[in-house]
N, C-alpha and C positions, 0 to 999 in steps of 0.2 A: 685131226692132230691138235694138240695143244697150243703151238701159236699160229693153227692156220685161220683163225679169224683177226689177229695182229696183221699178218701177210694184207688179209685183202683190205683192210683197212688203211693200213700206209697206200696201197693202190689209190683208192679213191681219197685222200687227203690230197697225195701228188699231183692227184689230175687236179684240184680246186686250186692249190697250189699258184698255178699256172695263171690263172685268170686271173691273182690279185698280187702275185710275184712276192711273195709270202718267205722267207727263207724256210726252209724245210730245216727244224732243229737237231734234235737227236733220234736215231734209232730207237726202238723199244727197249726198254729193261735199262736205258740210262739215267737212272737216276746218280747225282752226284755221290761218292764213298762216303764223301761225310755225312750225308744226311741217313743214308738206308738203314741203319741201324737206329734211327728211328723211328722211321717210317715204321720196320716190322713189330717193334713192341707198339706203336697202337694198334695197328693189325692184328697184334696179338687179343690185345686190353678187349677190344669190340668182339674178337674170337668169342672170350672166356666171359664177354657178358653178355650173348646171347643166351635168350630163356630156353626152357624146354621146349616150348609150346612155340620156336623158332624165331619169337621176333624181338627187338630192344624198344626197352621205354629211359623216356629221361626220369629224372629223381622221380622218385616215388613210383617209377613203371607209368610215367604220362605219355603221352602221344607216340602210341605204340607205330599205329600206321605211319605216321612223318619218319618217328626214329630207323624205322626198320628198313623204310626206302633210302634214308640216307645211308644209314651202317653196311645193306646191300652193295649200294654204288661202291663204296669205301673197299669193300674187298673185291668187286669186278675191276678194281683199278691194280691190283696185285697181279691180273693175269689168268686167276683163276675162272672157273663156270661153273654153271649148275651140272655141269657134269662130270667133269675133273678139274685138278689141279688142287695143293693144300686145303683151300677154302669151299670147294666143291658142295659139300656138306652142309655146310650155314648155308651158303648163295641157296640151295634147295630148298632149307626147311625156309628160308625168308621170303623165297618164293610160292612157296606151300600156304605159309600164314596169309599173305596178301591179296592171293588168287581166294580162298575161303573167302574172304572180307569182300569178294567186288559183288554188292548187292543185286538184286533182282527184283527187289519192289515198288510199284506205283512211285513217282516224282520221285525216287532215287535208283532206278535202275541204269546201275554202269559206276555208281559211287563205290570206290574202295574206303570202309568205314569202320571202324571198330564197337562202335560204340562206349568207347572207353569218354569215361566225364571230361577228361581234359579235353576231348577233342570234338565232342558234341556240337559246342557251338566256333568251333574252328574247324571243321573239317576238310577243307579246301585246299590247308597244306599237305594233312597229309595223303590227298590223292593226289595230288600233283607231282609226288618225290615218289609215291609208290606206282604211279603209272611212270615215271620216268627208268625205275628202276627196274617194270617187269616192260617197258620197251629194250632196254640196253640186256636183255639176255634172251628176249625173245627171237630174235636172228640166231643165235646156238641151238635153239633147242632141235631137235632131231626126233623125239619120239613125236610120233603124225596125232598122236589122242591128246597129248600135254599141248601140243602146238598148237591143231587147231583153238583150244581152250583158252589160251594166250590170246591168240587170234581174236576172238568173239568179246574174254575181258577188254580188250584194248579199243577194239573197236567201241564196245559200249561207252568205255572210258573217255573216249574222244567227243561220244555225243552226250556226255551229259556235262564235262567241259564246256562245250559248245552253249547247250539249253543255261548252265550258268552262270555265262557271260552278262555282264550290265549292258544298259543301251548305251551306254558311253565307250565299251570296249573292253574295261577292266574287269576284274573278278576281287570279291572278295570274302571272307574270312567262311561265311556261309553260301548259300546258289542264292542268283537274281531274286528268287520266288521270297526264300528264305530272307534274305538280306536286304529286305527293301532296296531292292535295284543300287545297291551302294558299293563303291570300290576300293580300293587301295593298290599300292604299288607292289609290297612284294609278295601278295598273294597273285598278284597278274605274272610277275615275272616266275614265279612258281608252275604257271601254269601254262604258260608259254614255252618255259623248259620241256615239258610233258609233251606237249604238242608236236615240238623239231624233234623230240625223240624218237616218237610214235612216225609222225612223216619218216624220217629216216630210217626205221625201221619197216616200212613200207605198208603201215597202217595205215589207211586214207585220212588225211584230212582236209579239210576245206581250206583251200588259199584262204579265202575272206576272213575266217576266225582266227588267221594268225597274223594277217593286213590289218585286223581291226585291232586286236591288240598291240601289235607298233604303234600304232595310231596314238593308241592310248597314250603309251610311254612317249610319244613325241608331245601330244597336246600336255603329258601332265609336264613339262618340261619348261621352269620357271626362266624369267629373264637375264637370271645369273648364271644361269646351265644346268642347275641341279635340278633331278628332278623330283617332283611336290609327292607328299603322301597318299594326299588324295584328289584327283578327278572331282570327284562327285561337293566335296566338301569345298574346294577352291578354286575350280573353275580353269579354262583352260589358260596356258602363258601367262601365268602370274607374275609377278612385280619379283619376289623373291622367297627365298622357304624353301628351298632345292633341299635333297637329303643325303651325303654323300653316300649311305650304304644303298639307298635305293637309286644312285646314280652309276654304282659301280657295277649292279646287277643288269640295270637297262641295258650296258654294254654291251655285256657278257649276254646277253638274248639276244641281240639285231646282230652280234656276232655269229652265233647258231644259226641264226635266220639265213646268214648268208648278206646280209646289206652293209657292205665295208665301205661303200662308198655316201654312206647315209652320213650329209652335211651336219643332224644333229648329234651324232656321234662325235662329231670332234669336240662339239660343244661342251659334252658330257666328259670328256678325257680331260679337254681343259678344266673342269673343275673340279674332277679328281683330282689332277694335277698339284691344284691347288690345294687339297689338302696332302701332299705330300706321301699319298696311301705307294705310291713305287719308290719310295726309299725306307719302307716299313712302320711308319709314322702312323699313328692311329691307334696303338696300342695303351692298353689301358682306357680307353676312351668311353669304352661300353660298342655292343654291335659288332667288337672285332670279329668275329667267327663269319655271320655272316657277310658283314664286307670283305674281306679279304677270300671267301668262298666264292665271289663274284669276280672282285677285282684280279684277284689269279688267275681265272679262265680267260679274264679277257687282255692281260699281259700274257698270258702265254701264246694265246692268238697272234697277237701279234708278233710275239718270235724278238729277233734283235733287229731286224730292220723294216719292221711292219709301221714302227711311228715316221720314218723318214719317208715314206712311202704316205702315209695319210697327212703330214705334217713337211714338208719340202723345205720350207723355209724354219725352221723351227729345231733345228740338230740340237742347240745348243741347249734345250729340252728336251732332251729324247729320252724317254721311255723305253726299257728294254728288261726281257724276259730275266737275264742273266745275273742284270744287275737289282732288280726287283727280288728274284730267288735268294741272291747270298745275303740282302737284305734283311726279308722275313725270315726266312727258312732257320735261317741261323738264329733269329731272336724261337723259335718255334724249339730248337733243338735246347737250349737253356732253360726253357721256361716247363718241358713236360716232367710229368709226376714220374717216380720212381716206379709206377705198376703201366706204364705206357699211353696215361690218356694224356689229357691235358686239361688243365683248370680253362674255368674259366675266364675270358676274358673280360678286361675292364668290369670286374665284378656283377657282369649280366651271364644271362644264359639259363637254359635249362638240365646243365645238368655234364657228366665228364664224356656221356655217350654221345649227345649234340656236338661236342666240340670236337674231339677225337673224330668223329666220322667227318665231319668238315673239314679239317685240318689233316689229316690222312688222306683224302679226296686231293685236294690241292699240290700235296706234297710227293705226288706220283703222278701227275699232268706228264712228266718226261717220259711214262712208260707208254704211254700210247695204247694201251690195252683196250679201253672200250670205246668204240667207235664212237658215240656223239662228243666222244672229249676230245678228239684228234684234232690240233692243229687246222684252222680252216675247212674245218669241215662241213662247214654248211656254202650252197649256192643258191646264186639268184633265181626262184624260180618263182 
């Protein structure tokens, strides 16, 4: 049935629920009245620009594989699947395009790759969004041939994450071989996404490959809380150079992970804080898309009473889902284009399909639709 994958997923948020005393928000499908009619014209805008050949690139048709993993997620957060509901259709052929692309040869077999030029020498993002995006519909699929095939991508997918890993924990922009052993932050959190997907979707992964990359994001974690660009380039607990967009993503992964009680997470909330990203601040700044892609999963994580809970002494700071939402949301609803995307922010970005599918993502966190986005859904294991 159409919301019986909703059903079991409220299940198993509930039960996590429980362990970290989380308030459980709204039921699925509540998203605020004022915003929905937003929401659905970029739903729309990503509809109508999808390609023939099933998948979205930013300007110019670039990073087809990244765009298509994100633009994916964006409409499995509407409720729909690859096998019904309005967006049924697109979810397929973007699942169609992506499963084609997961290679099978020598030192890239299990890479989801296009070979399109924008992404040649960045291709790490987009396997990272496109394995996250065929983990969150792989639990629906029902045909035993499509599935296993699922099955086999993902799994490969898991182990050539793995084989890409630096010795330091991170991943970046290229694999270890390719990138001289080099990292950065948010291709790590890219990839780490991918991982709790595929885990929770019941793909094996190795504890250790996703202990190593906390790691990482804890070592790259400067003396002022934020965390550094790069590992490799500045070493571990630096003096200062935190980044708040790659501080707001870190959260939002040890959130996934399940580590709510992880002492450097307060750290990192503290200097979000500091820039003011939960009363919608940051805007114009450059990055918004991304930060705030971050920083909203991990405010909604925490619900309205999840800061008083990490934070006991500190009310008079508090952080909350509700008041972060009318915040952004409402600068979101002002600021999109008359055909339903949205410009870019702070005059960065690649493009109206990057943004839209980020911001669209974010802006239905209240439906509850696809399991790795539930509310406390990850545990300590």
């Amino acid at each position: 049935m159409y919301f019986r994958r909703k059903m079991l997923t409220c299940l198993t948020a509930s039960a996590v629920l429980l362990t970290f005393g989380f308030q459980s928000m709204a039921r699925a499908d509540e998203i605020p009245e004022k915003y929905r009619k937003s929401v659905d014209r970029a739903l729309e805008f990503l509809a109508k620009s999808q390609t023939k050949g099933g998948y979205w690139g930013a300007s110019g048709d670039q990073y087809p594989v990244a765009m298509t993993g994100l633009s994916g997620v964006a409409l499995l957060m509407e409720g729909s699947t690859a096998r019904e509901g309005k967006y049924s259709m697109h979810i397929r052929k973007a699942a169609d395009f992506l499963m084609e692309h997961s290679q099978r040869v020598p030192q890239r077999d299990g890479l989801i790759f296009s070979e399109h030029s924008s992404e040649t020498g960045r291709y790490m993002y987009g396997h990272g969004f496109a394995t996250l995006f065929l983990a969150c519909i792989y639990g629906d699929e029902e045909d035993p041939v499509r599935r296993e095939k699922l099955k086999d991508i993902l799994t490969r997918s898991v182990k050539y994450i793995g084989n890409a890993q630096s010795t330091r924990g991170g991943f970046f922009y290229t694999s270890r071989v390719e990138g001289g052993d080099n990292d950065e932050g948010s291709v790590t959190v890219t990839q780490l996404q991918a991982l709790r997907a595929c885990r929770n979707a019941g793909i094996p992964v190795p504890k250790d490959l996703i202990k190593k990359s906390i790691k990482y994001l804890e070592d790259s974690t400067a003396l002022d809380g934020g965390v550094i660009y790069s590992l490799a380039r500045n070493g571990p607990r630096p003096a200062g150079g935190g980044k708040p967009a790659l501080t707001a993503a870190a959260i939002a992964c040890v959130f996934y992970a399940g580590d709510y009680k992880n002492k450097i997470v307060q750290e990192w909330f503290q200097f979000c804080k500091k820039q003011n990203f939960d009363q919608g601040a940051g805007k114009g700044a450059g990055h918004d898309e991304y930060t705030h892609y971050y920083f909203a999963q991990a405010i909604y994580a925490l619900g309205d009473d999840g800061w008083d809970k990490m934070f006991p002494n500190a009310a008079k700071d508090r952080i909350t889902w509700t008041k972060y939402r009318e915040n952004y949301f409402g600068h979101l609803v002002k600021v999109q284009n008359t055909d339903g995307s949205f410009p870019n922010a702070g005059g960065w970005g690649v493009g109206p399909v990057y943004t839209t599918a980020m911001f669209a993502t974010i802006m239905q966190l209240d439906r509850g639709a696809v399991p790795f986005y539930q509310r406390a859904i990850g545990k300590n294991d």
